[in-house]
KOLNUMAR-466900 format. One line per field, with one value per residue (C-alpha): residue number from 1; x, y, z; residue in one letter. Coordinates in nm, 3 decimals. Layout:
BEGIN
zanu = [NUM, ...] $
px = [X, ...] $
py = [Y, ...] $
pz = [Z, ...] $
loro = [A, ...] $
end
This chain:
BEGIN
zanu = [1, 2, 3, 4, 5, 6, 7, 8, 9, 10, 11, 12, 13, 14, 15, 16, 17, 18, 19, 20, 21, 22, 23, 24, 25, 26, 27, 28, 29, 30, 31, 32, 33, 34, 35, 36, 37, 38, 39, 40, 41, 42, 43, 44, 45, 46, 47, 48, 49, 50, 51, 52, 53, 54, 55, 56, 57, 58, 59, 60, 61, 62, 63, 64, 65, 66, 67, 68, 69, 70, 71, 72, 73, 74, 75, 76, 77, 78, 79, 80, 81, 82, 83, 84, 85, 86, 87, 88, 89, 90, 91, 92, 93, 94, 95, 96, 97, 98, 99, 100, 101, 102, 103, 104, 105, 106, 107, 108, 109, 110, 111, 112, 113, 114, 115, 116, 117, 118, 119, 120, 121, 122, 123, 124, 125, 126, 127, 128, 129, 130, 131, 132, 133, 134, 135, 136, 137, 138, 139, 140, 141, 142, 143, 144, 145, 146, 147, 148, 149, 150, 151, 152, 153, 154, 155, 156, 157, 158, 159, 160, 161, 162, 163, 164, 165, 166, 167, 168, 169, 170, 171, 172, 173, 174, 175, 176, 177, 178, 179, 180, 181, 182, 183, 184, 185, 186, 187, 188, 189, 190, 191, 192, 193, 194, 195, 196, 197, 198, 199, 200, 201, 202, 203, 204, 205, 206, 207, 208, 209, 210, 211, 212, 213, 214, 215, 216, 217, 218, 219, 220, 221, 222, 223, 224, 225, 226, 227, 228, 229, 230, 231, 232, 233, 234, 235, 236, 237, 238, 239, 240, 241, 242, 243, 244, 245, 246, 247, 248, 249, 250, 251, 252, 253, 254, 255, 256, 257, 258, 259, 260, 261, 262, 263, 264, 265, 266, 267, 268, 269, 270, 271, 272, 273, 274, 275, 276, 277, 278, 279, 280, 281, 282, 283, 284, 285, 286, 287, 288, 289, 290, 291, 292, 293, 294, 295, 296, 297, 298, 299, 300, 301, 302, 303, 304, 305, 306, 307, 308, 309, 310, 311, 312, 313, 314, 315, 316, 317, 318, 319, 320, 321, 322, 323, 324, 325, 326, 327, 328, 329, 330, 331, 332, 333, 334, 335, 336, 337, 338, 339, 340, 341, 342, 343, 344, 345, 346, 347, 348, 349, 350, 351, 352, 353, 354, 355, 356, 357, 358, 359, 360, 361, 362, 363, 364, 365] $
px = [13.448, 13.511, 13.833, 14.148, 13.970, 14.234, 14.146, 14.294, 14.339, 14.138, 14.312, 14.223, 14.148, 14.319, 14.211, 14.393, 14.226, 14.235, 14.465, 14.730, 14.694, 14.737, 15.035, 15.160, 15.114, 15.247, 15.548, 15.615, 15.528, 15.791, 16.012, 15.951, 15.935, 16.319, 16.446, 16.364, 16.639, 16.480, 16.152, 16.374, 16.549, 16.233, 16.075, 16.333, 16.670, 16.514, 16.301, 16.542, 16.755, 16.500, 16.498, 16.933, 16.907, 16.671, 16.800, 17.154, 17.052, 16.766, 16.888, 17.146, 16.940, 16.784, 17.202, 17.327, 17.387, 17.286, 17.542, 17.497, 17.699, 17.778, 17.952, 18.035, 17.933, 17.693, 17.459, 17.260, 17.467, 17.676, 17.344, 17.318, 17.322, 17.613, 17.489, 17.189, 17.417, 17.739, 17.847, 18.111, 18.177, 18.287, 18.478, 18.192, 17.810, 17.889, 18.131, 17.856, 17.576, 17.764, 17.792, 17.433, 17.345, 17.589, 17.472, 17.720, 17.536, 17.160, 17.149, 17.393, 17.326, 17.437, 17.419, 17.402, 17.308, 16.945, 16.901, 16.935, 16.934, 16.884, 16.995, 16.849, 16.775, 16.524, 16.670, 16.621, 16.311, 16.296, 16.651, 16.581, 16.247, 16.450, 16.742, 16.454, 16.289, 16.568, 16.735, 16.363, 16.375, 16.730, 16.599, 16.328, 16.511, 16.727, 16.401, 16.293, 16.575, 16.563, 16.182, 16.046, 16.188, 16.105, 16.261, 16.591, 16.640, 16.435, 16.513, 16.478, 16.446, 16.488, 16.613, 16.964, 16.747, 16.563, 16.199, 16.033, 16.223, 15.983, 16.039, 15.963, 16.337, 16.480, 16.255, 16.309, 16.659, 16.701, 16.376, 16.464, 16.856, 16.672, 16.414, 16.680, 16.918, 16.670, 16.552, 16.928, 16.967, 16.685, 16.641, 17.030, 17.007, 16.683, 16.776, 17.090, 16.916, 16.662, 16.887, 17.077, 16.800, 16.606, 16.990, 16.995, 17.334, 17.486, 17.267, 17.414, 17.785, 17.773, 17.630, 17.863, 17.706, 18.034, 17.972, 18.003, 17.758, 17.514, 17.624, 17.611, 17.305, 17.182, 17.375, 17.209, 16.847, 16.962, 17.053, 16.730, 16.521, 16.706, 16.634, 16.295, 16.298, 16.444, 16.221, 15.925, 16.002, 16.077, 15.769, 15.563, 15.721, 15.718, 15.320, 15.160, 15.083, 15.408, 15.603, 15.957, 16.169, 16.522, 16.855, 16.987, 17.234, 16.995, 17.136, 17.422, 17.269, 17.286, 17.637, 17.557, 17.222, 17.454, 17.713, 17.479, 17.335, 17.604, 17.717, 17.437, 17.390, 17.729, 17.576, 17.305, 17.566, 17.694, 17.374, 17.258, 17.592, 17.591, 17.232, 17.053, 16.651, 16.480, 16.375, 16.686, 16.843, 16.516, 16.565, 16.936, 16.897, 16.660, 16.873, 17.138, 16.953, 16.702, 16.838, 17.143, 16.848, 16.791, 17.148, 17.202, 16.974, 16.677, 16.389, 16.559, 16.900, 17.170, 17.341, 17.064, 17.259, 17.530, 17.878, 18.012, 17.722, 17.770, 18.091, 17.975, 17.748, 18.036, 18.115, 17.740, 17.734, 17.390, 17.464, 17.738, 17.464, 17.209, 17.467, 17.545, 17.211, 17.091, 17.432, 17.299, 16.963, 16.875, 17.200, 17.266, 17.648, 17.813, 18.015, 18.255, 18.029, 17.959, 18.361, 18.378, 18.032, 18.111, 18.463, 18.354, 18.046, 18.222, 18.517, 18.247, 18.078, 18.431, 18.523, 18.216, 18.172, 18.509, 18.421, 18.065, 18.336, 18.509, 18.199, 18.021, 17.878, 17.695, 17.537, 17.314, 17.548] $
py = [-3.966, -3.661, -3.562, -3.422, -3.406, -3.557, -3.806, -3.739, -4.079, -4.102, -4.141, -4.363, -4.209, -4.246, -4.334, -4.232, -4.416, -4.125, -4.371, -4.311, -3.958, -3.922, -4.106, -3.905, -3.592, -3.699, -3.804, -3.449, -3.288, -3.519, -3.459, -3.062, -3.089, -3.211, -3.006, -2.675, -2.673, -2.408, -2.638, -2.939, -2.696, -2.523, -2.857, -3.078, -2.911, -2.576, -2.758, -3.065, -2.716, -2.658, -2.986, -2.981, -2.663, -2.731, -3.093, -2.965, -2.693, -2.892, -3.256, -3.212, -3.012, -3.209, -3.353, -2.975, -2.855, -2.489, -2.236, -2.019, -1.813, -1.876, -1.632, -1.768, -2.112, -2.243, -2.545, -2.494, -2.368, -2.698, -2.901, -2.748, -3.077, -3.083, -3.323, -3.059, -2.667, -2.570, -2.347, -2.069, -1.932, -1.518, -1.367, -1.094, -1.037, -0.699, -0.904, -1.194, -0.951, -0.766, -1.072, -1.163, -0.826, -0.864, -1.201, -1.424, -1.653, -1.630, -1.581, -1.597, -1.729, -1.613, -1.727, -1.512, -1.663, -1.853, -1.553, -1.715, -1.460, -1.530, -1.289, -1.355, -1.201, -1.143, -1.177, -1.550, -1.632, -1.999, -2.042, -1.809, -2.012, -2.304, -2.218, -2.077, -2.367, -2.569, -2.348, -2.346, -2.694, -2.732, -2.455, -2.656, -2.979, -2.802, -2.706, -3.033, -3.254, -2.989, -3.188, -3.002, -2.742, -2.366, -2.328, -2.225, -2.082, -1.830, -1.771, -1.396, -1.383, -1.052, -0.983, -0.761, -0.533, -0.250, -0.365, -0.191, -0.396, -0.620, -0.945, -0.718, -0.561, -0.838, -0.921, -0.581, -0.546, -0.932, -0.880, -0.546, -0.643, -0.984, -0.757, -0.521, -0.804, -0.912, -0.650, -0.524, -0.893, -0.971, -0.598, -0.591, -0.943, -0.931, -0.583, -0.716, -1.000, -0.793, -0.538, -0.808, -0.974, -0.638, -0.551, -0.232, -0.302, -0.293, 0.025, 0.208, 0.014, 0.190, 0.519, 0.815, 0.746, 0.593, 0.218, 0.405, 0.588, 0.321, 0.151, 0.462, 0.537, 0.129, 0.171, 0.464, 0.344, 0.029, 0.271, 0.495, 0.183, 0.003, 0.376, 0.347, -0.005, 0.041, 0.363, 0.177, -0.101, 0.104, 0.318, 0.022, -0.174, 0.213, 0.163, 0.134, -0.235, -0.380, -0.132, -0.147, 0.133, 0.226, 0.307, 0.594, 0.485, 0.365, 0.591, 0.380, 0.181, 0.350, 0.312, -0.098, -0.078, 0.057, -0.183, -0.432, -0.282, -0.271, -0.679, -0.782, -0.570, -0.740, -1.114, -0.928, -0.860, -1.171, -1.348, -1.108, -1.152, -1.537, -1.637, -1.588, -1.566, -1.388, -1.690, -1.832, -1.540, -1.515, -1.934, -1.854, -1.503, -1.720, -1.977, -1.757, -1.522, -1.746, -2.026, -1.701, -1.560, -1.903, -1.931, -1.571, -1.542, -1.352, -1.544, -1.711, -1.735, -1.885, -1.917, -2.264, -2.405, -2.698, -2.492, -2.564, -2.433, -2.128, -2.071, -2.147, -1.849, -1.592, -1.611, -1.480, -1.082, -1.139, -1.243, -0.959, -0.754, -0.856, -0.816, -0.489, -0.384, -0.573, -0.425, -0.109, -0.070, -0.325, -0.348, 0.025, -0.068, 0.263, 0.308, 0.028, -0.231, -0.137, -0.151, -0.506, -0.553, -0.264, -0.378, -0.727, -0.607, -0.379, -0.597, -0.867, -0.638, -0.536, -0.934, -1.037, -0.753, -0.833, -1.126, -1.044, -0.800, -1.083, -1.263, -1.009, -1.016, -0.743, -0.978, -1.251, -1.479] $
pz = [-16.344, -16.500, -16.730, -16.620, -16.282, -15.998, -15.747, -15.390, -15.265, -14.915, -14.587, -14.348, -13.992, -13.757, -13.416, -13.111, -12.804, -12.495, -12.279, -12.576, -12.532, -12.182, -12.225, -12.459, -12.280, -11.932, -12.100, -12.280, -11.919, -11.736, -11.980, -11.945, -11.590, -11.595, -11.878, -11.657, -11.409, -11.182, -11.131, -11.029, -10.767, -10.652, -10.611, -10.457, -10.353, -10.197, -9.984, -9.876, -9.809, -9.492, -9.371, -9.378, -9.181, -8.943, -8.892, -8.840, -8.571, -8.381, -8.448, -8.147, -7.927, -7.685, -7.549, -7.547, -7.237, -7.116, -7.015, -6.717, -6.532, -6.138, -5.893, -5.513, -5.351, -5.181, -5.142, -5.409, -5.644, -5.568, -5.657, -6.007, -6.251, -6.452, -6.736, -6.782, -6.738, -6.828, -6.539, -6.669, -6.307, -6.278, -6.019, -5.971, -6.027, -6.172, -6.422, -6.486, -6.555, -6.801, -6.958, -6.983, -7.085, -7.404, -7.493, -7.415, -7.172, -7.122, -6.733, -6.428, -6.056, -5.742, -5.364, -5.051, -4.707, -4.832, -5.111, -5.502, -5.728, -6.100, -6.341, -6.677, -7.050, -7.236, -7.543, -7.529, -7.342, -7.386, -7.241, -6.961, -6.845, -6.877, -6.672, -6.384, -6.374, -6.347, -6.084, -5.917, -5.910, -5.730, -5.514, -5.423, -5.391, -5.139, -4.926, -4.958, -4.788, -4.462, -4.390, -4.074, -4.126, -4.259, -4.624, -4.620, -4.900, -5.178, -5.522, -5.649, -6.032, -6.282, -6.602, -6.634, -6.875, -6.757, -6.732, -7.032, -7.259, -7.410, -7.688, -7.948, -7.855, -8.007, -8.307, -8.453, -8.492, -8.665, -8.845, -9.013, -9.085, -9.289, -9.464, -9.584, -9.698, -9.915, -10.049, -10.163, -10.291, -10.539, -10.600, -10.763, -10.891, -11.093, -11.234, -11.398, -11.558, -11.682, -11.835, -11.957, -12.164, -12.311, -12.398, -12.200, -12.035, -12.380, -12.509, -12.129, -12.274, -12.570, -12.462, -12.300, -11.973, -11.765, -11.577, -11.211, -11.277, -11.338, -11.025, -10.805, -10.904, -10.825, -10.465, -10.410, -10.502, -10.259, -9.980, -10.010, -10.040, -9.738, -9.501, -9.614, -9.501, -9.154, -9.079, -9.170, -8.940, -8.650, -8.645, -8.657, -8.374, -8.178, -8.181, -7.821, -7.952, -7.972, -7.710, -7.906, -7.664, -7.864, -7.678, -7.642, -7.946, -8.186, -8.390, -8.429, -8.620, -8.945, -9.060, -8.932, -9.204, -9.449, -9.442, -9.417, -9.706, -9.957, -9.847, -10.004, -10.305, -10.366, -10.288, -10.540, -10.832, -10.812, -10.837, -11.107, -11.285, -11.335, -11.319, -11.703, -11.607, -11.364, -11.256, -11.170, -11.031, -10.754, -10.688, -10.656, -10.377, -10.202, -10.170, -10.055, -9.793, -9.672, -9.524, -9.358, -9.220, -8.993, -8.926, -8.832, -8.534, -8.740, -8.564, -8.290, -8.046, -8.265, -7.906, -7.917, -8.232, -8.197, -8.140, -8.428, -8.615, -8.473, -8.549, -8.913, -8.876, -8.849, -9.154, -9.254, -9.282, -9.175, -8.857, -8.839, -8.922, -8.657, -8.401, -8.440, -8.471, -8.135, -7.968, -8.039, -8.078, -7.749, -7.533, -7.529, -7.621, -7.777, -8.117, -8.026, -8.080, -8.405, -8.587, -8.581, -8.797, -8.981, -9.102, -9.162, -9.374, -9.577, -9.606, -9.731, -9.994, -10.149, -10.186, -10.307, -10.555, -10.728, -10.808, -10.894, -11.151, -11.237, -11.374, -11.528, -11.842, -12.089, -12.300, -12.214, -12.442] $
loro = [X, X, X, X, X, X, X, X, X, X, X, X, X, X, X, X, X, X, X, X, X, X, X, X, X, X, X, X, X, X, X, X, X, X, X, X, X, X, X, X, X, X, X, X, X, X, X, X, X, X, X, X, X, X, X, X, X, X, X, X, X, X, X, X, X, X, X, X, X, X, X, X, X, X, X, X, X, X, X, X, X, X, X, X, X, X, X, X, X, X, X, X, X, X, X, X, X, X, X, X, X, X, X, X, X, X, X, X, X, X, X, X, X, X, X, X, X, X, X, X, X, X, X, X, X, X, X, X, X, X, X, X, X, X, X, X, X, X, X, X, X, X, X, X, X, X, X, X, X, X, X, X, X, X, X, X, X, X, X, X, X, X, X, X, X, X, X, X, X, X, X, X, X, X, X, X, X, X, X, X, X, X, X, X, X, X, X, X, X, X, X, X, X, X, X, X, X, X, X, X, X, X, X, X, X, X, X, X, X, X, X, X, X, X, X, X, X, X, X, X, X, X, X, X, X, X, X, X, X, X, X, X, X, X, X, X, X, X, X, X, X, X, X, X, X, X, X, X, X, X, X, X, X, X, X, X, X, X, X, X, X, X, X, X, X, X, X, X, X, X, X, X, X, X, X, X, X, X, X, X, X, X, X, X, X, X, X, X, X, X, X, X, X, X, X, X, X, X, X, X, X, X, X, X, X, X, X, X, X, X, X, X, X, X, X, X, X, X, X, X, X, X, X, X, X, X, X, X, X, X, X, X, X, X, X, X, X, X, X, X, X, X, X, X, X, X, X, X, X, X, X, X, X, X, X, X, X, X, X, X, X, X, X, X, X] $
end
């Protein structure tokens, strides 16, 4: 051994079998896993979200009855099962196919001599097939039980809209009132949080530049992006291939996509304004616009929901929304369709944006 030289004591190895480190590192992954609070809602509540929804509109279904207008008597009309309709009876067939043609029942029946006539939409095919084949049946019924006889009666069946109106009449309008919603949504939300954490909301704080200046120029960006948005959509559903035909008072429904517009760059500045991440501000919009988008009437008849679930739905702008673009887009209604939507979306995006006011914060702190 030499002198003055220092001996470094050995260590013993240590052996870590591979079971032992597995172990180890599923534990610090579970543990990860439930420290991030926007995995644990992306994994569990957002989806359990879909089955809520869907459970609370189609769990009832199948016991719901159908409503459908009737004007006069007769045999059949008399044989209509009551367990299965809900006949809402109108005075006249003007009156009833009014009604149908704003939305308020699917289709409307009417007996003269052996004639049935069905008046139906097409905004809600499945309804309308169901209510002709159930009429057809109770027409045929009524044929039946006259044995020997030459039918009595025939059933005439045609839609209250003028026959170039096709399904894609009433995707449009509910398709392009949901894309624009979200777009204003996460496009206001994610912007705040971003500013927030690279600190440029307090740079533009302590700058000369004024705070409504910042936010005109973010409603106007919304605005432009939303027009862009709508245009888009239309042109494509104008192509030969999908046959969309607008109203004379399409028009109309510009001041509805502007409304609509600033509602939910308000629901957007709220998100924005408590949410910290990106991340959590997107799981948050999502969880805001998607499941309104089901209960609104974007992809199907909201009319087919339990009652009280529709009445839930008007307090939804998008749902105010859809309705005044469909009144004017589709059912050729003119500017007084549009107030009530209008009102209720602006008075929405003035609520919503105090508070959003209320919460806001220039510092991620």
């Amino acid at each position: 051994m030499r002198t003055g030289a220092t001996t470094v004591p050995a260590v013993p190895a240590v052996r870590v079998s591979r079971r032992s480190q597995l172990a180890a590192l599923s534990v610090a992954m579970l543990r990860g896993f439930f420290r991030d609070r926007i995995t644990i809602f992306l994994t569990f509540l957002f989806p359990l979200m879909f089955l809520v929804v869907f459970g609370l509109i189609f769990g009832s279904q199948a016991t719901d009855s159908i409503r459908i207008g009737v004007v006069g008597d007769g045999a059949v009309l008399d044989q209509l099962p009551d367990g299965i309709v809900d006949i809402q009876r109108y005075d006249t067939l003007a009156e009833a196919q009014e009604a149908v043609r704003r939305g308020d029942i699917p289709a409307v029946v009417s007996q003269e001599g052996g004639a049935i006539s069905l008046d139906y939409s097409a905004a809600d095919q499945v309804r309308s097939g169901t209510i002709q084949s159930i009429v057809g049946a109770v027409v045929g019924q009524a044929n039946q039980s006259a044995a020997g006889q030459p039918p009595q009666f025939a059933l005439y069946a045609q839609q209250v809209e003028a026959d170039a109106l096709q399904p894609i009449q009433f995707i449009t309008p509910g398709i392009m009132s949901w894309g624009v919603a979200t777009s204003a949504a996460f496009g206001a939300s994610l912007t705040l949080v971003a500013w927030r954490r690279r600190q440029v909301l307090r740079r533009v704080r302590l700058s000369p530049t004024p705070v409504w200046a910042v936010l005109a120029a973010r409603i106007g960006l919304s605005l432009s992006v939303a027009v862009g948005q709508a245009t888009v959509f239309v042109l494509v559903a104008l192509l030969p291939i999908f046959g969309l035909r607008l109203s004379g008072t399409w028009w109309l429904a510009l001041p509805v996509l502007v409304a609509g517009t600033l509602a939910f760059l308000a629901v957007g500045l709220l998100v924005g304004a408590v949410s910290r991440t990106e991340e959590a501000a997107s799981a948050m919009a999502n969880f805001i616009v998607l499941p309104m988008a089901f209960l609104s009437g974007t992809f199907f008849d909201i009319r087919a929901a339990p009652l009280w679930m529709q009445t839930l739905s008007q307090a939804m702008p998008l749902r105010h929304m859809n309705d005044g673009m469909l009144d004017v887009m589709v059912r050729r209604l003119g500017a007084g369709a549009i107030v009530a939507p209008v009102t209720i979306l602006l008075g929405f995006a003035v609520v919503v944006s105090a508070i959003a006011l209320r919460l806001f914060r220039w510092d991620s702190i």
